[in-house]
C-alpha positions as CSV (number, residue, x, y, z in Angstrom):
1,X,153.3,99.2,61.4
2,X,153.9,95.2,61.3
3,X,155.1,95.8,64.9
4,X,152.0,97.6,66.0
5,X,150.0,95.3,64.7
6,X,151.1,92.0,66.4
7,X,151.4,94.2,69.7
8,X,147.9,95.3,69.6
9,X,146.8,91.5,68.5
10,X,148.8,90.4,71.7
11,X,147.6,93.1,73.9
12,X,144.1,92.3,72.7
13,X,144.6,88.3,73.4
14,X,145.8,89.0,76.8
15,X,143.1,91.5,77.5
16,X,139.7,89.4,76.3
17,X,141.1,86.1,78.0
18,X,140.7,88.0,81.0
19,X,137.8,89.8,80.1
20,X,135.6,86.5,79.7
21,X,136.9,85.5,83.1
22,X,137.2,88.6,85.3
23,X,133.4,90.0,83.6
24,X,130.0,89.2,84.3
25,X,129.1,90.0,80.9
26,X,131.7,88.8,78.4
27,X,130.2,89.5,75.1
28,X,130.1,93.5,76.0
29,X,133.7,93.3,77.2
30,X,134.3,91.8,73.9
31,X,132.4,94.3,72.0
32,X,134.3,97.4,74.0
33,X,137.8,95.8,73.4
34,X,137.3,94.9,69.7
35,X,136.3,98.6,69.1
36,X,138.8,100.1,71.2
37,X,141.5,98.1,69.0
38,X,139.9,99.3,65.6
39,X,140.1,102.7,66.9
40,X,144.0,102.5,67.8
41,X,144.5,101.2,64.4
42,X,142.0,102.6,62.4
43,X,143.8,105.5,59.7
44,X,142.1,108.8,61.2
45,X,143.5,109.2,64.8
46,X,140.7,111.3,65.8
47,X,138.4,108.8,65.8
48,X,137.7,107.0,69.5
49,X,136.0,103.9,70.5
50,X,133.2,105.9,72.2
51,X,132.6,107.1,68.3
52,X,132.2,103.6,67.1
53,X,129.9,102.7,70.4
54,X,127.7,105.3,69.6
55,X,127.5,105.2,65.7
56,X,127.1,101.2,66.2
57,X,124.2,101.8,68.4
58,X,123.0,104.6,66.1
59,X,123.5,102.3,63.1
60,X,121.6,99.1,64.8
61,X,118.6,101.3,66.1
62,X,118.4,102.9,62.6
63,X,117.9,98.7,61.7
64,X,116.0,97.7,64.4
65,X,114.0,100.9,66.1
66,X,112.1,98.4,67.9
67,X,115.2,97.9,70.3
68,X,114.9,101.3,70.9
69,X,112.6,100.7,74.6
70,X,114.3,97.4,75.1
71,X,117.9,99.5,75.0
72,X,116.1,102.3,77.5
73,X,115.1,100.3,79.8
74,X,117.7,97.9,80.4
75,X,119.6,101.0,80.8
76,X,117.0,102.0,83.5
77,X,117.7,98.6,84.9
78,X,121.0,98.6,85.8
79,X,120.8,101.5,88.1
80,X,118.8,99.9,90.5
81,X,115.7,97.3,91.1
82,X,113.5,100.8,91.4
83,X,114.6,102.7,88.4
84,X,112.0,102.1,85.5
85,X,111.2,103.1,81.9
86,X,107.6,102.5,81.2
87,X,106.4,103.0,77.1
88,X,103.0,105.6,76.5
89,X,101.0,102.3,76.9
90,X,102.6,101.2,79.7
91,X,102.7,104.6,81.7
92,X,98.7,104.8,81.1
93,X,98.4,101.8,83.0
94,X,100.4,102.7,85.6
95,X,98.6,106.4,85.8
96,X,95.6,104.5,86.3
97,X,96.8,102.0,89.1
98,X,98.7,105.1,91.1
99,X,96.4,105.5,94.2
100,X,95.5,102.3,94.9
101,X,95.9,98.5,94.0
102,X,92.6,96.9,94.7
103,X,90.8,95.6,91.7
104,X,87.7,94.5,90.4
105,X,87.5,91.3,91.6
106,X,88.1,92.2,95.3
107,X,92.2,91.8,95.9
108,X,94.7,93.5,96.9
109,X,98.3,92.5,95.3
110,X,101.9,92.7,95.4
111,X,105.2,91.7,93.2
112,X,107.0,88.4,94.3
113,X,109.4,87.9,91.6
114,X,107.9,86.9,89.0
115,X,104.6,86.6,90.1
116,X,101.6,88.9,91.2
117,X,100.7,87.3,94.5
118,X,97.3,88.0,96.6
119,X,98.0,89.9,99.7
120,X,94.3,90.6,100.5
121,X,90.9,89.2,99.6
122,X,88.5,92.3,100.6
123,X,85.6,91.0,102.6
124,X,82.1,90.3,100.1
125,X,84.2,90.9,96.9
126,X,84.3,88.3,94.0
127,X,87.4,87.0,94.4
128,X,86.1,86.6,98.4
129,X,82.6,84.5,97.2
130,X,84.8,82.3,94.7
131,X,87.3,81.4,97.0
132,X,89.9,82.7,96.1
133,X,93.4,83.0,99.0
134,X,96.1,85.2,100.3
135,X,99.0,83.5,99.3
136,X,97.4,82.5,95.6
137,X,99.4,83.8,92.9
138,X,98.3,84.9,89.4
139,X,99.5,82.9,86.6
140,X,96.9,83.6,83.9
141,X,94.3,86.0,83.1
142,X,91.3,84.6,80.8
143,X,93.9,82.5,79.3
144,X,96.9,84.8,78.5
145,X,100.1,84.1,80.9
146,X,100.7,86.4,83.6
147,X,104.0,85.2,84.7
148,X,106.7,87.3,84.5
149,X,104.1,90.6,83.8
150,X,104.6,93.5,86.0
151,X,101.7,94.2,88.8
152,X,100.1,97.0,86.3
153,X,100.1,95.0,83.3
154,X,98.6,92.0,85.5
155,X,95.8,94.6,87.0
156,X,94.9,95.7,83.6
157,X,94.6,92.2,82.8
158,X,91.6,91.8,85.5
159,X,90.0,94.9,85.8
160,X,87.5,95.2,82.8
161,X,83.5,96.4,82.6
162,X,81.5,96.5,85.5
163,X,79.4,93.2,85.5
164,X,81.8,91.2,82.3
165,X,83.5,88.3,83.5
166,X,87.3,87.4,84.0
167,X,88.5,83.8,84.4
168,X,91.9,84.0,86.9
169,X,94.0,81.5,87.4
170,X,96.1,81.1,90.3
171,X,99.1,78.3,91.8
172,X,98.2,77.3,95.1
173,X,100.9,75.4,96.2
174,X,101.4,73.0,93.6
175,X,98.1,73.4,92.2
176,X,96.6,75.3,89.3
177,X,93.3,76.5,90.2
178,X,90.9,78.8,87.6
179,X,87.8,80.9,88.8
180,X,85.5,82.6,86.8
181,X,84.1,86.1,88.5
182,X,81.9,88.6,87.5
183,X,83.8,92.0,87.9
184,X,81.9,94.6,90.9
185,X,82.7,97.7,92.1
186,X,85.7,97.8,94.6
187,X,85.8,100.2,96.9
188,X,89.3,101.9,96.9
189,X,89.6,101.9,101.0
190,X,92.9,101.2,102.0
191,X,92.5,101.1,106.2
192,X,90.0,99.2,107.7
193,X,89.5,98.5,111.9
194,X,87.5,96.5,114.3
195,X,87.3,96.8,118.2
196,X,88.6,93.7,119.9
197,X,87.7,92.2,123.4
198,X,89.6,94.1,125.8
199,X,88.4,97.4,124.4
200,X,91.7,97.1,121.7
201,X,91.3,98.6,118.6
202,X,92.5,96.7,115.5
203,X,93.7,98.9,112.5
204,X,94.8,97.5,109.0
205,X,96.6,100.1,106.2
206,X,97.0,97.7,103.3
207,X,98.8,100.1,101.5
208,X,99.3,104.7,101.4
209,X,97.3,105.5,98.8
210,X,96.8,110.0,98.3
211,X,93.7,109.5,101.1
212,X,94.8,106.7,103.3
213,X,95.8,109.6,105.9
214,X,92.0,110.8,105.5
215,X,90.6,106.9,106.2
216,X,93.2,106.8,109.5
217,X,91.7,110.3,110.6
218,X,88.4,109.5,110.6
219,X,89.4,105.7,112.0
220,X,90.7,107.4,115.1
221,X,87.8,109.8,115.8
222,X,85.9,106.5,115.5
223,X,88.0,104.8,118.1
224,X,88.4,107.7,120.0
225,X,84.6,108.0,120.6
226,X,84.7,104.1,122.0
227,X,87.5,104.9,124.3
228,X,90.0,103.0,122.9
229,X,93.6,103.6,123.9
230,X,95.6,100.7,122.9
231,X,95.6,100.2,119.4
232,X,97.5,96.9,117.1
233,X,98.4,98.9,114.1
234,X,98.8,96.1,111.0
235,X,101.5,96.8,108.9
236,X,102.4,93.0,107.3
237,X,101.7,92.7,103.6
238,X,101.9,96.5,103.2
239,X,104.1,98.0,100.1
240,X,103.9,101.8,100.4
241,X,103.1,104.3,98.4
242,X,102.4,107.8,98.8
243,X,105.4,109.3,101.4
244,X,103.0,112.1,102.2
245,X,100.4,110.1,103.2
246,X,102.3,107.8,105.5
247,X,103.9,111.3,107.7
248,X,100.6,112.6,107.7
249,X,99.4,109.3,109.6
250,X,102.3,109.3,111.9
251,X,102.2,112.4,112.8
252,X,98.3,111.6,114.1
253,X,100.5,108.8,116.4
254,X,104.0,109.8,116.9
255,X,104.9,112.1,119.5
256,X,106.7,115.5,119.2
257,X,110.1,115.1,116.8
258,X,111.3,114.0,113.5
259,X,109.1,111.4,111.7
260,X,111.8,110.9,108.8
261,X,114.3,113.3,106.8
262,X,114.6,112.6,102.9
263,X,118.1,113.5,101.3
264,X,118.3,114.5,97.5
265,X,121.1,115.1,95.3
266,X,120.4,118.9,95.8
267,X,120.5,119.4,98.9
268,X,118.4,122.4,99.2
269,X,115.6,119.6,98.0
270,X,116.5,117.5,101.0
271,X,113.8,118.2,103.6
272,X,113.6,116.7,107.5
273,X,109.2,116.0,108.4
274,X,108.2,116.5,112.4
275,X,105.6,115.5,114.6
276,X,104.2,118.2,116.2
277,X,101.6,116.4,118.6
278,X,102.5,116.8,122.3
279,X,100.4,114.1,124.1
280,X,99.5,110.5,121.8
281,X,96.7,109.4,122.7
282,X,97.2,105.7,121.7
283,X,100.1,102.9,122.9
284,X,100.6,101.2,119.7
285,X,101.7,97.2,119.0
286,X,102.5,97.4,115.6
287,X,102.6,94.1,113.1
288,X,105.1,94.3,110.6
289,X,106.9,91.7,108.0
290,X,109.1,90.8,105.0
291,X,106.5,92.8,102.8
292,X,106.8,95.7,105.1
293,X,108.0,98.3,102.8
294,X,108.8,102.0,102.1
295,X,106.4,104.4,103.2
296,X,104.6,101.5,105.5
297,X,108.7,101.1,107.2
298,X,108.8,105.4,107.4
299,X,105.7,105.0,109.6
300,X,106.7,101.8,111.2
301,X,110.6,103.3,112.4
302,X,108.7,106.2,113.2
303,X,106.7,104.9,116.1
304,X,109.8,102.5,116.8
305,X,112.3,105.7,117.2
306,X,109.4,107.5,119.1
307,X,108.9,104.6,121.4
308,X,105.2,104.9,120.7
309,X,104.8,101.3,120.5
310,X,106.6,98.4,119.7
311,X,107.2,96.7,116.6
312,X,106.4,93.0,116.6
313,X,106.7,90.6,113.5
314,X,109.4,89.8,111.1
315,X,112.4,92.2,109.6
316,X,111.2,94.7,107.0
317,X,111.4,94.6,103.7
318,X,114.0,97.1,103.5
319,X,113.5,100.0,100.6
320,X,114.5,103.1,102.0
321,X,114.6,105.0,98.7
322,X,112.4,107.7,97.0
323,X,111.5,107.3,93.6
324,X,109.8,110.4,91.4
325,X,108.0,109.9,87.5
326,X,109.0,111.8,85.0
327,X,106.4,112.4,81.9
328,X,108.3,112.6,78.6
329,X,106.7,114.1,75.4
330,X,105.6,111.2,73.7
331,X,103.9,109.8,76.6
332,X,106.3,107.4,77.6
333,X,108.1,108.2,81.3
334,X,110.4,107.1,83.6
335,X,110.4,106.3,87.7
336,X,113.6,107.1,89.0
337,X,115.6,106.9,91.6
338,X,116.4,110.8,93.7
339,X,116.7,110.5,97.3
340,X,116.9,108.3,100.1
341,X,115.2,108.6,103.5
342,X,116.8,108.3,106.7
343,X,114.4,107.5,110.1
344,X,114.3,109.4,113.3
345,X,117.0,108.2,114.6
346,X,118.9,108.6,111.8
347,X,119.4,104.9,110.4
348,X,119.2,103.9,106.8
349,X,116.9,100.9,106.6
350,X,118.1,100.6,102.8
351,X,118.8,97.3,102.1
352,X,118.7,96.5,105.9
353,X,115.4,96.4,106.9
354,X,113.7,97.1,110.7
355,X,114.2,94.7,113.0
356,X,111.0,94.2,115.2
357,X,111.5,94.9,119.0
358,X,109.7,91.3,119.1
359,X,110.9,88.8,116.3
360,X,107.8,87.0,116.2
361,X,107.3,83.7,113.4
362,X,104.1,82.4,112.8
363,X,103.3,79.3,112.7
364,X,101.7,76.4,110.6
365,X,99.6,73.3,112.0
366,X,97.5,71.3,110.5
367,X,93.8,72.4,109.8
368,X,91.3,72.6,112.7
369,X,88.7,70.4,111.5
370,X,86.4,71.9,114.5
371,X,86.5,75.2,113.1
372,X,84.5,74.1,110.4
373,X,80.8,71.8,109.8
374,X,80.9,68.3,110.2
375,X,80.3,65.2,108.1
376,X,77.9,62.7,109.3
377,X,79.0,60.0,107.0
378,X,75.2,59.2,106.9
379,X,73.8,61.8,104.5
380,X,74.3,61.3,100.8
381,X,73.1,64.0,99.2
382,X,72.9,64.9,95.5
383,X,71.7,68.2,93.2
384,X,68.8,70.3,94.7
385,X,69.1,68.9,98.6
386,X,69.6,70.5,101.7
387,X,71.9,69.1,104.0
388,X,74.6,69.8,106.5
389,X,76.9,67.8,104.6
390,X,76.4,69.9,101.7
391,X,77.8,73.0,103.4
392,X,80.9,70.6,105.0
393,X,82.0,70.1,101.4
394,X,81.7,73.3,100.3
395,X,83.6,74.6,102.9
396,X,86.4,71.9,102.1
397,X,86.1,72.0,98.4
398,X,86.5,75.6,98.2
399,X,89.6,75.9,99.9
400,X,90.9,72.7,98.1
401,X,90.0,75.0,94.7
402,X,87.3,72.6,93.4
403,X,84.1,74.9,94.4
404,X,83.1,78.5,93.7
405,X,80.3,79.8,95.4
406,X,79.1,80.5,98.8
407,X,79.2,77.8,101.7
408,X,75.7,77.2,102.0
409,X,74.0,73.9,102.5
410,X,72.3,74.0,99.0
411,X,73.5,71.5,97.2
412,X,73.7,73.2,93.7
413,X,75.4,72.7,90.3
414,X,78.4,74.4,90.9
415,X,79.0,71.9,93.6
416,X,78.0,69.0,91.2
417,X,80.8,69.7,88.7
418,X,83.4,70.4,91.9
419,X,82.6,66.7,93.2
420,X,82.8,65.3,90.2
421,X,85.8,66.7,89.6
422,X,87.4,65.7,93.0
423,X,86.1,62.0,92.4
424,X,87.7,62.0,88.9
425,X,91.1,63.3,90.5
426,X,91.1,61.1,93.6
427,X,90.2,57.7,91.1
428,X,86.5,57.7,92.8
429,X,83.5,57.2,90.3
430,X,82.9,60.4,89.0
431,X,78.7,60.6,89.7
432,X,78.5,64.0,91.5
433,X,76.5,62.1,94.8
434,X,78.1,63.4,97.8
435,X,78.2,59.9,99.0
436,X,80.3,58.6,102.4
437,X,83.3,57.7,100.2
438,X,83.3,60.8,99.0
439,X,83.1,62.6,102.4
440,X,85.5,60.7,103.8
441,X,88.2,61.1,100.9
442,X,87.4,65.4,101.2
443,X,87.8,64.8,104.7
444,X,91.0,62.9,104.6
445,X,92.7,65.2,102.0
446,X,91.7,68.5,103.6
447,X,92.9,67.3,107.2
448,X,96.3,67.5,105.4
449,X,96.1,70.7,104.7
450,X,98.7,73.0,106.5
451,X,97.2,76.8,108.0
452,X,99.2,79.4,109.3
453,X,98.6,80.5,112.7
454,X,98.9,84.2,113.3
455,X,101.5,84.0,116.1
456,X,102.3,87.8,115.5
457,X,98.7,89.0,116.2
458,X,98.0,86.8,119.0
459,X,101.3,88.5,120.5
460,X,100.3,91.4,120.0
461,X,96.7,90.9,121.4
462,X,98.9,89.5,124.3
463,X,101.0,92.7,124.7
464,X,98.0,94.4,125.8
465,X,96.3,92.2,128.0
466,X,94.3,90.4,126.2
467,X,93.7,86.5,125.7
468,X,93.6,84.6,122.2
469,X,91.6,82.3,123.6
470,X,88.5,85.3,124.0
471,X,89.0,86.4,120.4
């Protein structure tokens, strides 16, 4: 017995020295070997360590039942970066957020680590009138932190009564930046479209929500009745959604063949979608990016396969995996993992992404100060005037994160408190007069100001013929 003993001891020495070295998690390989080792020694034979795994967990959940989710989902966790266990409160936020993700202050959003970033400011929304910038991300909501949230807790955060008010704040760059909006009615829209010069037709999905293929449908018959047969097709920004939703548009734009085949675990679930449209009526330049994902990437390596257009942008995101929800009794529920998706021509962007026919970067220069209304240095104006110099600082001060409000030349008391506050921070007397010091220190800091140029469009608007210069 002695003898067993001090083998087991040596064996076990041996075996969690290289446990802590050879493991990324060293206290669980601790835990496994300790009760593997009271098992082989314990008096009843029968018993193994998976017995003493399970009755410790049973026996520490019995302690602690609030571990209980914490234990579920980090088992949910380790199966993959999709896999998720949402609690009953949880999974009614998510019910509610399933068919789109614009909210009531006019954004569209997406999960960058640990952040909720702005993809989208929708056109006359709140968030659009404050000032408010793809790019910013949220870090608080009306006080409470945001960082770290997922994008449905963070949405249930913002969304609220029609007309109530919800102070966001977001990091710009380095700096923290807080607006107070009055929550409207967003319209759920997830495609939009202009007609460019050239007769090109410009068409945005921001996302595939269960009627995106609907708005595309009745966007073509629009474009159709103009004539338009050259289409950019704007993917970037775009993070899926509904798989259905993104065939149904391709096959309005992809011509006769496979548009993707899915494989399950059963394979009698595993299912191969087609085209079944003889004669497209559009050449496509599609703009795609590192936010390019899932469903948007099905419809994206459709066309590319197809050679219905070509792909310009950055590599895709790369998430060529399907994931179903599962509603448990007690109204908690699980997204899971069950089948992969393979393109047309039989690649699995998994992981690897689709690599645009043209790898296009854009750009950053400094700010175009002609784009926007000049200072006169000669105009000082102060609460209640009217003066071009007014509307120059609003136009500077909002994007700087000082003003909220529209860009008019009305100088009003929203603008007061943003140029006093940009005097305080830039060691100028803080008065509120919009006076030539002040002009010329907003002047001098915005000029700094970096702004991307859309490269990828402009290529794209190239690709057919037509000149960025025109637009």
């Amino acid at each position: 017995m002695i003898k067993r003993f001090l083998a087991a001891i040596a064996a076990a020495s041996v075996l969690l020295s290289q446990s802590v070295f050879a493991s990324g998690n060293a206290e669980y390989e601790k835990i496994e070997q300790i009760l593997n080792y009271a098992a082989n020694l314990y008096i009843d034979d029968t018993v193994t360590s998976d017995d003493l795994m399970s009755d410790a967990v049973k026996n520490l959940l019995e302690k602690n039942p609030e571990l209980a989710n914490e234990l579920i989902k980090a088992g949910f966790e380790s199966l993959d970066e999709y896999s998720e266990y949402y609690t009953a409160e949880e999974y009614e936020l998510v019910k509610k957020n399933l068919n789109n993700i614009v909210y009531g202050i006019g954004v569209i959003i997406q999960q960058t680590g640990d952040y909720v970033t702005i993809m989208k400011v929708l056109e006359d929304g709140a968030a659009a009138k404050a000032g408010v910038m793809e790019g910013d991300k949220i870090i608080a909501v009306d006080g409470v932190n945001a960082v770290g949230e997922s994008i449905d807790k963070v949405q249930d955060m913002v969304v609220g009564e029609l007309g109530t008010e919800v102070n966001v704040t977001f990091l710009r760059e380095e700096r923290e930046i807080s607006y107070t909006m009055q929550r409207g009615e967003v319209k759920g829209e997830t495609a939009a479209f202009t007609v460019l010069k050239g007769n090109i037709g410009y068409l945005v999905i921001d996302s595939f929500s269960s009627n995106t293929d609907n708005e595309v449908y009745d966007i073509l018959e629009e474009l159709e009745k103009e004539g338009i047969e050259k289409i950019i097709l704007d993917l970037r920004n775009n993070p899926g959604g509904y798989l259905n939703a993104s065939i149904n548009v391709a096959s309005l734009l992809v011509p006769e063949g496979v548009i993707v085949s899915t494989v399950y675990r059963s394979e009698w679930e595993s299912e191969t979608f087609y085209s079944k449209l003889n004669k497209p009526k559009y050449k496509l330049a599609v703009l795609v990016n590192e936010n390019t994902a899932s469903a948007a990437e099905v419809l994206a390596s459709a066309i590319q396969d197809s050679k219905a257009g070509v792909l310009i942008g950055k590599k895709t995101y790369g998430k060529g995996v399907i994931q179903q929800m599962y509603e448990i009794w007690d109204g908690c529920a699980f997204k899971i993992t069950t089948g992969k998706y393979f393109t047309r021509n039989g690649k699995d962007i998994n992981g690897n992404g689709i690599i645009p026919d043209k790898i296009i970067e854009n750009t950053v220069k400094k700010v175009d100060l002609s784009r926007y209304t000049a200072f006169d240095y000669i105009n000082k104006p102060t609460v209640s005037a009217t003066s071009q110099n007014t509307k120059a600082a609003k136009e500077r001060l909002r994007i700087l994160g000082y003003y909220q409000g529209t860009a008019d030349e009305y100088f009003d008391n929203l603008l007061f408190n943003a140029v006093c506050e940009f005097q305080e921070e830039s060691g100028l007397f803080p008065y509120g007069v919009l006076d030539i010091s002040t002009q010329k220190k907003i002047e001098e800091t915005f000029s700094k100001l970096d702004e991307v140029v859309d490269s990828q469009f402009f290529e794209a608007y190239r690709y057919f013929g037509g000149n960025p210069e025109d637009l």
